[in-house]
N, C-alpha and C positions, 0 to 999 in steps of 0.2 A: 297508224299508231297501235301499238299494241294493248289489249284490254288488261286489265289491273288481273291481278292473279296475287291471291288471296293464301298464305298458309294459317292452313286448318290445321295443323298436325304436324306435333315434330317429334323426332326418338333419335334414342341417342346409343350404342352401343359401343364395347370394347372388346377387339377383333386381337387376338393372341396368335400368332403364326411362330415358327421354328425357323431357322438360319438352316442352310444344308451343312454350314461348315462355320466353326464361329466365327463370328467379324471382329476385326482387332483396329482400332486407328489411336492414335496418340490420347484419346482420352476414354480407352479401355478395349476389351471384349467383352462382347454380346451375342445371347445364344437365341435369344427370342425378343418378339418386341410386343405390347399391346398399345395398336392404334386407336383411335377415336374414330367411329362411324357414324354419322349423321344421316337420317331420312327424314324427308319434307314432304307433306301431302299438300297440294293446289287445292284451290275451291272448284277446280274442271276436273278433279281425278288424277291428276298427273303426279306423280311420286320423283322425287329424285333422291339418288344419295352420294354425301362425298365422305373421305378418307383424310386423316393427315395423322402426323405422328406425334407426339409429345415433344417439346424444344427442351431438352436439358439445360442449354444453355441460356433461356430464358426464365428457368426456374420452374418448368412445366413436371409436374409429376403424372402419373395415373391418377390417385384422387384429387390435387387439384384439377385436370379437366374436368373429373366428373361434377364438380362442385361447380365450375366454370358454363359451364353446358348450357345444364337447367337454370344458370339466371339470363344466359342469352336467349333462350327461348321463350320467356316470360318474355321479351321483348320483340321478338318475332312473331309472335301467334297474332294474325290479323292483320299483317302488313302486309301490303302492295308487293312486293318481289319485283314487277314486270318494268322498276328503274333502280338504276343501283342506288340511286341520289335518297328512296325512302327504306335503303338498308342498311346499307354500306356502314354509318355512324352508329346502329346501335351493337355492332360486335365489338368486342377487344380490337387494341390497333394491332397485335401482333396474334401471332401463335397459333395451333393446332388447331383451337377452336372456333376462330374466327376463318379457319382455311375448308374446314370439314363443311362449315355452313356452307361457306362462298360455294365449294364445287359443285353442293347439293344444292343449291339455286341455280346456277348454272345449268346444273343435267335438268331439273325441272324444267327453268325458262327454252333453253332450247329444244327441250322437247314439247313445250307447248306449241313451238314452231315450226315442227317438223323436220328439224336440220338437224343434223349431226353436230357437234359442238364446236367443231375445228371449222366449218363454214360460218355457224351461225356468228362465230367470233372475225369473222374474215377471211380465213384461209383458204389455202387453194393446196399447196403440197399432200402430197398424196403417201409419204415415208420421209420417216428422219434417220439417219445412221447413229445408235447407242456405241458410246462404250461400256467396257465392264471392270468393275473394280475387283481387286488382288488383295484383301485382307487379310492376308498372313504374315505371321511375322517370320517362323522358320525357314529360308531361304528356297527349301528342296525340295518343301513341301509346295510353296508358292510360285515354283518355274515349274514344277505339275500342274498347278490349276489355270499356271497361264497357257502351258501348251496343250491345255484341252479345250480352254476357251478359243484359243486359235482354228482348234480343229474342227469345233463346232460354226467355224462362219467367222467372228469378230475380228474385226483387226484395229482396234483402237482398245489398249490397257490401261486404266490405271492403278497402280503401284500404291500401294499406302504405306508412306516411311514415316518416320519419326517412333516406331514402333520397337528397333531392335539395338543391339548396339551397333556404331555408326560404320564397324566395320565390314558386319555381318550383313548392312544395311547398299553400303556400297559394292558388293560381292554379289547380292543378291539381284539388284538390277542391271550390271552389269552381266550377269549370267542369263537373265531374261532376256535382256538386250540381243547378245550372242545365240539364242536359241531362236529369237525371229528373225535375225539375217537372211535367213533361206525364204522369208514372209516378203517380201519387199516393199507392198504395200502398208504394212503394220506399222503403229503407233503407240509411245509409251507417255502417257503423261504421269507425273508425280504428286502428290497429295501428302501432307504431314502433317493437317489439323493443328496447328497452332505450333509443333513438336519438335521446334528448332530456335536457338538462338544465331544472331549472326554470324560467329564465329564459329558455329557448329557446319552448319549451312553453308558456309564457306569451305571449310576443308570437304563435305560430300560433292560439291558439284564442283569441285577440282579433280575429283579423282572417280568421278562419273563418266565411260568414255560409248553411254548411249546418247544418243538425238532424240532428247526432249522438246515435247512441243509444249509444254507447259508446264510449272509447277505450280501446285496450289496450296492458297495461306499456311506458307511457311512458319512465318513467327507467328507470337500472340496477337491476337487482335487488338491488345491494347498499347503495342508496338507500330501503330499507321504509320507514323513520323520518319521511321528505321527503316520502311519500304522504297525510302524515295533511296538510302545507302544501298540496300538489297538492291536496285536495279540498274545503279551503276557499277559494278560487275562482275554482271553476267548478263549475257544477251537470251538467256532465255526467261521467255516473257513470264508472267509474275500475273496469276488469278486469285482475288480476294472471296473467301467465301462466309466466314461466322463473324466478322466486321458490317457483313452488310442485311440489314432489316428492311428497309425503307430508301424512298427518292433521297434523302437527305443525306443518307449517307453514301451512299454512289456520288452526290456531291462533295461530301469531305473526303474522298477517297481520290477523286480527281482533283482537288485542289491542293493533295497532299502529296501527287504525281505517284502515287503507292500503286497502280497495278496498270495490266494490261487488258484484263479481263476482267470478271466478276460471276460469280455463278449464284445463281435465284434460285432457293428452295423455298418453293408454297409453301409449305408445312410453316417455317420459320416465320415468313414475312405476312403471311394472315390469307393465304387464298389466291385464284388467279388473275383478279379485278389489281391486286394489287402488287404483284409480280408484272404484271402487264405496264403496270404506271412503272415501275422499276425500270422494267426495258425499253420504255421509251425512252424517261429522261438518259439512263446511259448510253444512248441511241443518241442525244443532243447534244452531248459531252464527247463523242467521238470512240466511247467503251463497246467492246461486243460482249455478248453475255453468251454463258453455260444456263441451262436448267437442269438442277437438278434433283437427289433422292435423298430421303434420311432415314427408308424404312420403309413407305409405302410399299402396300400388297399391289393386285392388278387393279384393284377400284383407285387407287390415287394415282398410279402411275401410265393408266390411261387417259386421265383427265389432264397429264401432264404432255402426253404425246400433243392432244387436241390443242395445248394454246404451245405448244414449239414450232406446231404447222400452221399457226395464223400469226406469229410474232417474229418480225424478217431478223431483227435486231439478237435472236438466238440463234449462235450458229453452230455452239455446241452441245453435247445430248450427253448426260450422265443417268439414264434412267434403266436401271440395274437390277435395284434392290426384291424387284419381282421374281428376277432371276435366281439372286440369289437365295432367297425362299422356296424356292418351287411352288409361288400361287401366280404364274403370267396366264393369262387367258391367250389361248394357244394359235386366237388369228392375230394376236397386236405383236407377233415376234417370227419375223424373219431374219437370222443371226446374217448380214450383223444390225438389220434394220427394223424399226418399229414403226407401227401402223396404227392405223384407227381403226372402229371397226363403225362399218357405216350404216349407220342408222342413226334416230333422234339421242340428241344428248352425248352422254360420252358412251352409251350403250355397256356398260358394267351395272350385272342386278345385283343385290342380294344373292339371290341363288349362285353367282359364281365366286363371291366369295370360300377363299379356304381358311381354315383357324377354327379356332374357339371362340364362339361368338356370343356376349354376353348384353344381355339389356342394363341401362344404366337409368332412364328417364326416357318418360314419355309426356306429352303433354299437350291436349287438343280444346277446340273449341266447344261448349256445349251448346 
């Protein structure tokens, strides 16, 4: 049994990083992002810290986390960590701040045991295969950055539509398409954040003449019902991504015959304790799951490699957004594959942190 581990010490920061190139998806452009960073001190000295992003679609702002932080930490100073069962209840059930904690308990606990975090959770895989996402909306601009991302190693893309008009939209992946034929192994999945009605949807992958292996939440999420129409047809399979929070919902998602996939963002659904419970149950439903990014630097997006290598039920990898920043810590990226780095925990310090790094709240025992 493990002995109780104790946080003495908790801070909270707001990590501001730069896009190399803006990112554009159906609900905007964005040139920068400021994450939530959490550090926990043990009663043995051990420190851990996690990352998540702000949920827009939760209502998350930058000053509500920080307002959100410091009342969860008033309830963590003093608690047990070494069982989820005396943590897990006093965070939010959703959101950034609840995910920033989870992973910085996590890097703590597993570093009180010496494992690397992808073992200490179960795993054995040793590399996952990333793809990488195509945020542009100008067409000629975006078969440049996908035939650079080719060149550098990747061969799984996704495409973000719902951005342009539908004809510029259908030209553009179609041209992308055409420039990786000479790729043979290469892969185009499609993404439209919500950014499509049925009929819309319908004339683009009529006159779409690439091999998608996926398109993800197309309609609005408050459209479930319309997915079971969306999937009869077209035979390309259908991944829900801003529908899904929680176990609960992966069950109304399956009971509503609405997708084929599902993709799990920490950040969103509160951390990796409960992204894990997600891919189980969609695991017992017959669903395979994506993990993926919404902005994490290398501190979230390492912690994300560690539970995709211990969770059999993920078999697909969207974890990007490091890239796209330019802050990956330079051993968890062999294009087109991502790694751990092995040591205790997820092995991301402070010190590798890139951005602007600012204090929000601190708060310890005396």
């Amino acid at each position: 049994m493990m002995k109780s581990l104790i946080v003495e010490e908790a801070e909270a920061f707001l990590l501001t990083v730069k896009y190399l190139e803006p990112f554009t998806t159906f609900h905007g452009t964005v040139h920068e992002r400021s994450n939530l960073v959490v550090k926990l001190k043990l009663d043995n000295g051990v420190c851990g810290i996690g990352e998540a992003t702000p949920q827009k679609m939760l209502g998350e702002t930058v000053d509500s986390i920080s307002e959100q932080v410091k009342e969860a930490f008033k309830n963590l100073l003093g608690l047990d960590c070494s069982s989820y069962a005396n943590w897990i209840d006093v965070l939010p059930q959703f959101g950034s701040v609840s995910a920033a904690v989870d992973i910085a308990i996590h890097d703590a606990v597993s570093k009180s045991s010496k494992a690397p975090l992808y073992k200490f959770l179960g795993g054995s895989f040793d590399k996952i295969e990333t793809d990488v996402t195509v945020g542009i909306p100008d067409r000629r601009r975006a078969e440049a950055a996908a035939k650079k991302f080719i060149r550098e190693g990747f061969r799984k893309l996704k495409i973000k539509v719902g951005i342009a008009p539908l004809s510029d939209e259908i030209r553009k992946v179609n041209e992308i398409w055409s420039m990786l034929s000479e790729y043979g192994d290469a892969v185009i999945r499609l993404d439209a954040n919500e950014g499509y009605s049925i009929e819309k949807l319908r004339r683009l992958l009529e006159n779409i003449r690439a091999d998608i292996e996926f398109i993800e939440q197309p309609l609005p999420r408050s459209m479930l019902k319309e997915y079971y129409k969306l999937r009869k047809f077209t035979d390309i399979p259908v991944m829900l991504d801003e529908n899904i929070k929680s176990p609960n919902d992966v069950v109304d998602a399956w009971k509503a015959e609405a997708c084929d996939y599902i993709n799990v963002k920490v950040s969103r659904v509160g951390g990796l304790y409960k992204a894990i419970k997600i891919a189980d149950t969609a695991e017992r439903l017959g669903i395979q799951c994506m993990i993926g990014c919404t902005g994490e630097t290398c501190l979230g997006i390492t912690s994300f490699i560690n539970i995709a290598l211990s969770a059999k039920n993920i078999v697909f990898h969207d974890l990007d957004s490091d890239i796209l920043t330019g802050t990956f810590h330079r051993e968890t990226l062999e294009p087109p594959y991502r790694l751990p780095l092995q040591c205790p925990g997820h092995g991301i310090s402070i010190n590798d942190l890139h951005g602007k790094l600012t204090p929000i709240a601190k708060i310890q025992i005396t």
